[in-house]
LUMDRENGU-187401 format. One line per field, with one value per residue (C-alpha): residue number from 0; residue in one letter; z, y, x. Coordinates in steps of 0.25 Angstrom, whole numbers, plus 5000, padded with zeros to 4 digits. Layout:
! LUMDRENGU-187401
num: NUM ...
residu: A ...
Z: Z ...
Y: Y ...
X: X ...
This chain:
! LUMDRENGU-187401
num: 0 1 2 3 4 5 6 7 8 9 10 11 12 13 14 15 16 17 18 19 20 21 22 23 24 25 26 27 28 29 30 31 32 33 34 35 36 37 38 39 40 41 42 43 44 45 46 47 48 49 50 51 52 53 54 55 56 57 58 59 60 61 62 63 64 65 66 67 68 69 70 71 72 73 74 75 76 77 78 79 80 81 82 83 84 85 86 87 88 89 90 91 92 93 94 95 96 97 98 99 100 101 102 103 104 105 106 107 108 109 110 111 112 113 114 115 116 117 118 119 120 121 122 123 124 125 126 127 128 129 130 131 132 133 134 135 136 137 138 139 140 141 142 143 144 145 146 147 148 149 150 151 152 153 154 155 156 157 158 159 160 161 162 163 164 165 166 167 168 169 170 171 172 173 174 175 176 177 178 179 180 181 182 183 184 185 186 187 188 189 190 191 192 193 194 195 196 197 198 199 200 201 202 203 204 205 206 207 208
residu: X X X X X X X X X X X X X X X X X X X X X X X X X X X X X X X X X X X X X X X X X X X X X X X X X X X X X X X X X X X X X X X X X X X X X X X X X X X X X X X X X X X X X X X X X X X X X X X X X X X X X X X X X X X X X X X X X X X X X X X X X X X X X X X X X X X X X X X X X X X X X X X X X X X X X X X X X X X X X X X X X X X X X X X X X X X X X X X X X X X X X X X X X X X X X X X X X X X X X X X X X X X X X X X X X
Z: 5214 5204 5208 5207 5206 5192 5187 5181 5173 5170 5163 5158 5151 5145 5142 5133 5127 5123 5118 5107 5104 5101 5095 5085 5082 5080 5071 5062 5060 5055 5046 5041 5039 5031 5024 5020 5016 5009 4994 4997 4988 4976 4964 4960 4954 4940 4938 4925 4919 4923 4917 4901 4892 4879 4867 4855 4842 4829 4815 4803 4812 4819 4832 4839 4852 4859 4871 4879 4884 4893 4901 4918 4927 4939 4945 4959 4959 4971 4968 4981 4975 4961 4960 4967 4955 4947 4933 4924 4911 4904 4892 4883 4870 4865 4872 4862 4858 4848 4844 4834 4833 4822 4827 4839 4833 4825 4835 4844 4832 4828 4821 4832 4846 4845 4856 4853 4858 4866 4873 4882 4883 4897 4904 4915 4924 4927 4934 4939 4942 4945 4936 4946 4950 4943 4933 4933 4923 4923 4913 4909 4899 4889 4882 4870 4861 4867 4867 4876 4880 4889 4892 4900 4902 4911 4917 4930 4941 4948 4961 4960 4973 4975 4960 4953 4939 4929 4915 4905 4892 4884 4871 4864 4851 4844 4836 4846 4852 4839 4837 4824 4814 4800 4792 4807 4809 4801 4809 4798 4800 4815 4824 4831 4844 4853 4864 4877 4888 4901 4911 4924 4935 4948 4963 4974 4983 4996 5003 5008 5024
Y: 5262 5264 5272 5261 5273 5275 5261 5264 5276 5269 5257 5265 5272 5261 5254 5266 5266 5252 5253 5262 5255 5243 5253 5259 5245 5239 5251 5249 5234 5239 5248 5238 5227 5239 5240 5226 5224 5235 5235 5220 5218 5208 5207 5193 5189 5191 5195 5189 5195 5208 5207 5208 5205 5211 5215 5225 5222 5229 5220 5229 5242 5240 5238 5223 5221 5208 5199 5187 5180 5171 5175 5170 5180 5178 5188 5195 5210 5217 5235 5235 5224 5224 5218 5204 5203 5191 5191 5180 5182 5171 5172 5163 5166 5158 5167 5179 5187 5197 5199 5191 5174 5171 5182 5174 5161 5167 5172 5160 5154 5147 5160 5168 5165 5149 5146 5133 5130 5143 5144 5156 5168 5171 5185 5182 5193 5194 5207 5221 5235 5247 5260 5269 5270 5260 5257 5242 5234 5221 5213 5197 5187 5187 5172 5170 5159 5153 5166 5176 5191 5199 5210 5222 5228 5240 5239 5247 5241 5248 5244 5243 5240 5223 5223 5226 5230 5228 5237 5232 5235 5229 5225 5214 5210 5198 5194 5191 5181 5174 5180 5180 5172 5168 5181 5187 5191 5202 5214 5222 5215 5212 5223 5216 5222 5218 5225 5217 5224 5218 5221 5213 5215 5206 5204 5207 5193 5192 5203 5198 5196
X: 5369 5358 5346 5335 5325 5329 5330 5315 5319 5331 5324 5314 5325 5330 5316 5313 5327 5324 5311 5317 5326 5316 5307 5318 5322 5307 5305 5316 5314 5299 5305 5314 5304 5295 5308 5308 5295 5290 5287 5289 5277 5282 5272 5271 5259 5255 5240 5239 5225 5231 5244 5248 5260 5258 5268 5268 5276 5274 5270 5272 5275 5261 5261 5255 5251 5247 5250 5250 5239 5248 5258 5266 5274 5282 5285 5291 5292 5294 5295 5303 5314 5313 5326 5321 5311 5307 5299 5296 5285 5281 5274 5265 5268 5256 5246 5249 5238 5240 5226 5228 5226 5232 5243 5245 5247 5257 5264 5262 5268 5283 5290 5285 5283 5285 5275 5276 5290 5292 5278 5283 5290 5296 5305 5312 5317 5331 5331 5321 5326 5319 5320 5312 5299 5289 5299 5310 5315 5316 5327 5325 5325 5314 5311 5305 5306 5319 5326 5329 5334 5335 5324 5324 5309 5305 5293 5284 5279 5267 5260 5245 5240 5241 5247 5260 5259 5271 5272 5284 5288 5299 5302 5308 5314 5306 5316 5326 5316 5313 5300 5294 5302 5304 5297 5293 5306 5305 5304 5297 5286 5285 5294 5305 5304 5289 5285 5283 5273 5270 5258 5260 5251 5256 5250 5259 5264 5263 5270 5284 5287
């Protein structure tokens, strides 16, 4: 027969067995979720008076430097999964500012940029990989002018505070784009490689659940 008298400490046993078991078990479901959800911070937004894209070619061995006024990002870029990331950059090619007005008509103009019937430039993202620390690459299609290659740009990312700040350089060759035409197209006069930089400062989205 079973001693009723230790029924309690029998239970009360068992109780404290169970309890951690739940607890162990509610513990590691926590972890997990922390596990899930950190660095779950996607940058997303484009902070557009903060953010620049700027270029430097060489005219006669002498280095020019200018910009776009107008350029549209989309992008998602989570440092925890760079992989799952998405970029676009679209450019204005009117918006040119080299200093210069009459430069940027010119430029704006048919044996250069073609604005007129190629109003934008765009890079698309195909993929982003990390090369240790603040360091990725990300590889893409770069169109200009009805043309296109294939780019690969390393950049670094860096956190700053609600923010996430991109830092790229990469260059390209003008010609293969049809970039300067007719006399343009020699390279004694205007360098056929042009260095793009980009400056992207982004907000973070809402955090992911």
């Amino acid at each position: 027969m079973t001693n009723t008298a230790d029924l309690p400490n029998r239970m009360t046993s068992s109780n404290k067995a169970g309890l951690r078991v739940a607890g162990i078990t509610l513990v590691a479901i926590a972890l997990a979720a922390a596990g899930g959800s950190a660095g779950a911070t996607e940058f997303s937004q484009m902070l557009r008076d903060k953010s620049t894209v700027s270029f430097v070619s060489k005219q006669m061995g002498v280095p020019v430097e200018g910009g776009f006024r107008s350029f549209s990002t989309r992008i998602g870029f989570d440092p925890a999964r760079p992989g799952a990331a998405n970029v676009r950059i679209d450019i204005d090619l009117a918006s040119i500012d080299t200093g210069s007005a009459p430069a940027d008509e010119e430029v704006a103009g048919r044996q250069w940029f073609n604005a007129k019937d190629f109003p934008q430039a765009s890079f698309a993202a195909t993929g982003v990989k990390p090369l240790g620390g603040d360091r990725y690459e990300v590889a893409g299609k770069l169109s200009i002018k009805g043309r296109s290659r294939d780019v690969v740009a390393p950049f670094t990312f860096r956190q700053d505070g609600a923010t996430g700040v991109f830092d790229g350089v990469f260059s390209l060759m003008r010609l293969d784009y049809a970039i300067g035409e007719g006399p343009w197209a020699d390279t004694g006069t205007v360098a056929n490689e042009v260095k793009i930089r980009f400056h992207v400062v982004a907000a973070a989205a809402a955090t992911r659940k």
